[in-house]
N, C-alpha and C positions, 0 to 999 in steps of 0.2 A: 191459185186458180183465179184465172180476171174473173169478177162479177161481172154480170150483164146486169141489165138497169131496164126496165120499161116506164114510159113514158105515158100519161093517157092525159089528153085534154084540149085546149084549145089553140088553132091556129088559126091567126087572121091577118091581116092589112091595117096596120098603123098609120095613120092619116095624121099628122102633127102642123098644126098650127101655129108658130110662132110671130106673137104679137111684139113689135117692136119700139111701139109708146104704150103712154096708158088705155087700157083695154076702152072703148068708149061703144055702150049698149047701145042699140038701134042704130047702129053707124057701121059703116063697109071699114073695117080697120086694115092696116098697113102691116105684111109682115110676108113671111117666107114660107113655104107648103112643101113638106117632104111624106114620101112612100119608103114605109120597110116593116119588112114582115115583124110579128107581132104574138101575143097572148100570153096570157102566164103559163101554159105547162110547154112553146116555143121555146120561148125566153130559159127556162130552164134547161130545156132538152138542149139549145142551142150552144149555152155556157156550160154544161157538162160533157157534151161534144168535141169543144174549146180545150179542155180538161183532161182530153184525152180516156174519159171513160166510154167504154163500150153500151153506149146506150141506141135504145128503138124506140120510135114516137110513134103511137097513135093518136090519128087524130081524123076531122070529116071537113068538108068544103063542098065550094058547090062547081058549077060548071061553067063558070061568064068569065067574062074576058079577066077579071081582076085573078080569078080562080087559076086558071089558065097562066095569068104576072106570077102568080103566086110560086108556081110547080117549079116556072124556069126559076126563078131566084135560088129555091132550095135545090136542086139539082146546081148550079154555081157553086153551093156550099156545099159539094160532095153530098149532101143529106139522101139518104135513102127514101124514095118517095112510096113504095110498093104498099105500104099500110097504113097511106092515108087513104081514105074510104072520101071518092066521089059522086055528088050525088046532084042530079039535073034539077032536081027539086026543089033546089034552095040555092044561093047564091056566095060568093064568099063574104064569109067572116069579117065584120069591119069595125076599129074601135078607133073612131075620130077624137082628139083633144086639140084644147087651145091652151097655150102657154101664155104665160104675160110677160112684161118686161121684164122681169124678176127670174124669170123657165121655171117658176112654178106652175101647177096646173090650177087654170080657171075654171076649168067645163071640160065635160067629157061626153061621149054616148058614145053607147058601143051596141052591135048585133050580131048575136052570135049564134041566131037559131040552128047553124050549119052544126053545132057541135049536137042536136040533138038527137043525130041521125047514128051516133058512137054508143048505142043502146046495148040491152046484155046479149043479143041475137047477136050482134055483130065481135064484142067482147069475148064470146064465146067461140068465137074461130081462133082463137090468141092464146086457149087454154095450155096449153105445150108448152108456149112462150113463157107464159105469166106464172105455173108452176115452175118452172126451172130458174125464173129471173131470182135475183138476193133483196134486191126491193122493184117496189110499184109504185111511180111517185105520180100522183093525182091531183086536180086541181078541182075548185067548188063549181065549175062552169057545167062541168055535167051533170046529168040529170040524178036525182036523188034515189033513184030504184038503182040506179047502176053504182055511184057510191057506195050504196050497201052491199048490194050484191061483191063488187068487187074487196070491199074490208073483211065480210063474213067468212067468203072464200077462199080470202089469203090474207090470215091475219097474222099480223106482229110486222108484215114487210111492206107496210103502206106509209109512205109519205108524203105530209099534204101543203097546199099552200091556200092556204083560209079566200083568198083570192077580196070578196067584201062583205059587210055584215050584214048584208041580206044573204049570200048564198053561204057564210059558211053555218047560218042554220041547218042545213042537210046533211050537218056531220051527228048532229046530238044524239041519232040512236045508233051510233056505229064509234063511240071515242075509243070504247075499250077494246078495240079491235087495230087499231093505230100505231102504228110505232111512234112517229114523229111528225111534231105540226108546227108550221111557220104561220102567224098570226100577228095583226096589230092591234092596237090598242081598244081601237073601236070595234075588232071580229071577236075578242075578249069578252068585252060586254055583252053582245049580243048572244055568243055561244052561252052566257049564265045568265041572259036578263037582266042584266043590271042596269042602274041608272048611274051614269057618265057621271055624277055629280058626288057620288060617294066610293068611287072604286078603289080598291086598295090591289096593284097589282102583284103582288106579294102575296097575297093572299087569295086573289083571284085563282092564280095559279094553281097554288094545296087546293082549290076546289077541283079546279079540273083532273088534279092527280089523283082525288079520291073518286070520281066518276071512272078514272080506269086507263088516263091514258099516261104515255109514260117517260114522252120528251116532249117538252114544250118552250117556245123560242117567240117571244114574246115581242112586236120592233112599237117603241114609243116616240117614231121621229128623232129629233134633236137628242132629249132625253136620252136615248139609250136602248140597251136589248136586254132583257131580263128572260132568264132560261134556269130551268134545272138540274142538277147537277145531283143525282139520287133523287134524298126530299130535301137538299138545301137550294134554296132561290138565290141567285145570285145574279148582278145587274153590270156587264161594260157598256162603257162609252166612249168613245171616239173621237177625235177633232175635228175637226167641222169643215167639209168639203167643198170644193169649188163644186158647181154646178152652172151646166152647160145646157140639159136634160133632167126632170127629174123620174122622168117616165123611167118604170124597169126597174128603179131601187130596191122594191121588196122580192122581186123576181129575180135580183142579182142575191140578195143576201139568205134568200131559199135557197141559191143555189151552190154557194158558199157553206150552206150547214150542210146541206145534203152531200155535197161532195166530200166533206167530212165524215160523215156518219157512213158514206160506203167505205174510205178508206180506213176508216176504224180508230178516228183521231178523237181527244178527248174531247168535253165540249167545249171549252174556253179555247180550242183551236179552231173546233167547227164555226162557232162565230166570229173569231176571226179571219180564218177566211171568209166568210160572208161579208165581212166590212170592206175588206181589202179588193173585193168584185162589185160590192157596190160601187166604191171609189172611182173604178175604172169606169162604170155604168155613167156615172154621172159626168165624166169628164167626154163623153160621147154623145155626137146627133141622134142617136137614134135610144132602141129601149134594151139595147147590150151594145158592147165591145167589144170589136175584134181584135182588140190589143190582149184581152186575159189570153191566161196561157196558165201551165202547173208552174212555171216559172218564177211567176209574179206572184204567186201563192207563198212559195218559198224561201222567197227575199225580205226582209224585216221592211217595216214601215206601209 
């Protein structure tokens, strides 16, 4: 039987700045300005799309011109637009970065008040949907009553992406309800309080699995991805990638586990595809690839 997959979270307009000397504060800097759609549970819906899984987004925006760029672009990419919830209220979604000479990120802002309108009134038209889906993959942008609400009410099939260590505090009264959570280094800490100066991520981790939850996929940059395998922690890493774009890297490799974990692959596969779609992410303008495919999942290297 295919799985169906829902989707709930944020969709926006990516504004990317790339600096093409050194970055120079209080100065008009020199560089190149590109538009492409955007947000972490996009980006995933996007690349699982790519992937040929049967998946449905939800998501909210607003009604301005940008709102409006927004529709035709996903309507281009076939995407089904019928359950994005538009709202005159608010405007779209937008997360501006600047790159440096490096296409590392220097600065970011982002406004994403549109996604606050994806509340449990509206979540609750989707009921049909959401019981019959095999998972519910969520991101920390929404609001923390609906979080819960949606872990309590369908638990064990929620898949999350920590998104940053401010929001993914909204998961702490809902872990044991979770199937599976894509987190960095720094959502780590914050989900247990800790201080960045003594962390043992090895062990951070048996914390969280005694709190209740019960895959955990941990990304430390350079470093590596350290994840669970039962209760043994276990850490790959990868050779080190051209970069073009760093934007979408933990969004590609959420989307790599998660692709995994529907098709029912072990974990040391699931992260490997996740490295193998970051790879592609990052050799791209924008914050995915349209070059993935199940393809290039399945071919070594």
């Amino acid at each position: 039987m295919n799985k169906k997959i829902v989707i709930i979270g944020g969709l926006n307009l990516d504004i990317c700045h790339a600096i093409k000397d050194n970055i120079k504060i209080n100065e008009s800097n020199i560089g190149d300005i590109s538009f492409s759609l955007g947000g972490v549970s996009y980006n995933i819906f996007i690349n699982l799309f790519r992937l040929n899984v049967d998946v449905e987004f939800i998501s909210s925006i607003g009604d301005d011109y940008f709102s409006k760029l927004a529709l035709k672009m996903l309507i281009k990419e076939n995407v089904s637009i019928e359950k994005i919830k538009i709202n005159n209220k608010t405007s779209m979604p937008i997360y501006s970065y600047v790159l440096d000479n490096c296409n590392d990120m220097f600065l970011a802002v982002n406004d994403m008040k549109a996604i606050d309108f994806v509340n449990i009134d509206y979540i609750k038209k989707f009921k049909d949907i959401l019981e019959k889906a095999s998972y519910i993959i969520i991101d920390t942008n929404l609001k923390q009553d609906v979080i819960e609400y949606l872990c309590i009410n369908f638990p064990n099939k929620i898949l999350v992406d920590g998104v940053s260590y401010i929001k993914v505090k909204k998961l702490k009264n809902v872990l044991q309800y979770i199937h599976s959570i894509k987190i960095n280094k720094n959502e780590l800490i914050s989900l247990l309080d800790k201080n960045e100066d003594n962390i043992n991520i090895y062990k951070e981790i048996n914390c969280l699995l005694n709190k209740g939850l019960k895959n955990i996929f941990v990304s430390d940059g350079r470093n590596g991805i350290y994840y669970n395998d039962d209760l043994t922690i276990k850490k790959l890493t990868n050779k080190p990638f051209e970069v073009i774009n760093a934007s979408g890297a933990g969004d590609a490799l959420a989307s790599g586990i998660f692709y995994g974990i529907i098709n029912d692959l072990n974990k040391y596969e699931q992260v490997i595809n996740g490295l193998k779609i970051v790879k592609y992410t990052l050799l791209s303008n924008s914050s995915t690839s349209q070059n993935i495919s199940e393809k290039i999942l399945k071919k070594g290297g």
